[in-house]
C-alpha positions as CSV (number, residue, x, y, z in Angstrom):
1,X,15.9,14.9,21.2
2,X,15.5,18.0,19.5
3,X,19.2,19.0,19.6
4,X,20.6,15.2,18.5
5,X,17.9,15.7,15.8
6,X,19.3,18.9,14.3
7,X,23.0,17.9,14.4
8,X,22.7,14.9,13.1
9,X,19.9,16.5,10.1
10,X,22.9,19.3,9.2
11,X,25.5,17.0,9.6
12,X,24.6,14.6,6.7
13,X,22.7,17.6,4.8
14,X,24.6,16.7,1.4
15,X,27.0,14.3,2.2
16,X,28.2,11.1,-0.1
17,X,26.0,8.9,1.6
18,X,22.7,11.0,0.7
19,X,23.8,11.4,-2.7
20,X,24.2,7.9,-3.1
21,X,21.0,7.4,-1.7
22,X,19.0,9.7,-4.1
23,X,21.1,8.0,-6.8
24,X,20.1,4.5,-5.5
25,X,16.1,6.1,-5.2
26,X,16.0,6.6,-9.2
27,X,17.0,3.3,-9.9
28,X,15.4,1.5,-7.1
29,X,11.7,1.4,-5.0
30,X,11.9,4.6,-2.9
31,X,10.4,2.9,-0.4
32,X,12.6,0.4,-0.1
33,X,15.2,2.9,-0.1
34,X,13.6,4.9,3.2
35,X,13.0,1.7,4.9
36,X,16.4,0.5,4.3
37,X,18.2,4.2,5.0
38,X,16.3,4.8,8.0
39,X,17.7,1.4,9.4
40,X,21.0,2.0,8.4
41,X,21.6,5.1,9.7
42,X,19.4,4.4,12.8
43,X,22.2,1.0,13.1
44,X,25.0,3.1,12.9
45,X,23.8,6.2,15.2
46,X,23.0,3.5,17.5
47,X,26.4,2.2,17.7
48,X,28.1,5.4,17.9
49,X,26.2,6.7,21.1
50,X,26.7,3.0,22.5
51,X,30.5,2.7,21.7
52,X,30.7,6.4,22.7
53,X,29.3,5.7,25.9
54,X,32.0,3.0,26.7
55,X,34.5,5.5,25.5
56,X,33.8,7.9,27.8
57,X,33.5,5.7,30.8
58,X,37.3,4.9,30.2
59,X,38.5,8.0,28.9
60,X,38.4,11.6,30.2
61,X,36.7,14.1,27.9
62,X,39.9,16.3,28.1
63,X,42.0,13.5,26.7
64,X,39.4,13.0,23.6
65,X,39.8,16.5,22.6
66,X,43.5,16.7,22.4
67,X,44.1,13.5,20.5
68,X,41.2,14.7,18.3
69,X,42.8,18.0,18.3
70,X,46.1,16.7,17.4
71,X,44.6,14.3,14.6
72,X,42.8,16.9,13.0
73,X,46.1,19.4,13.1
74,X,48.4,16.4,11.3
75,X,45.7,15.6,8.8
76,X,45.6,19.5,8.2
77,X,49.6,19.6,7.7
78,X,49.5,16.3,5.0
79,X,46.7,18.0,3.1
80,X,49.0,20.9,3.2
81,X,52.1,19.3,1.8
82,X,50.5,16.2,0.2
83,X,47.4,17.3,-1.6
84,X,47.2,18.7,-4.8
């Protein structure tokens, strides 16, 4: 728990979505906002670990890595070329 805990916490430390969700708190009940956030994110961790689950039950963990490997190396090259 402790481990899921911290990767998740430093994985969205500063990203768009909490931005938008301290911009949302100022105009809106923080409360609301917590309550709302907490579900949301709790929704979609919820269907990554499920959907992961079934991934992995079909797939080998070898396979994963090298079309996530070579994903990450093409999206690497366009930012190369194509970015400005």
């Amino acid at each position: 728990v402790g481990q899921s805990f911290l990767m998740s916490f430093l994985a969205e430390w500063g990203d768009r979505s909490q931005i938008a969700t301290i911009a949302l708190a100022a105009a809106k009940d923080p409360l609301g906002v917590v309550v709302g956030g907490c579900l949301g994110h709790s929704m979609c961790t919820g269907m990554a670990v499920i959907g992961g689950r079934m991934l992995a039950s079909k797939i080998s963990e070898r396979t994963v890595s090298l079309f996530g490997g070579i994903i990450f190396c093409i999206f690497g090259i366009h930012s190369l070329f194509f970015e400005t």
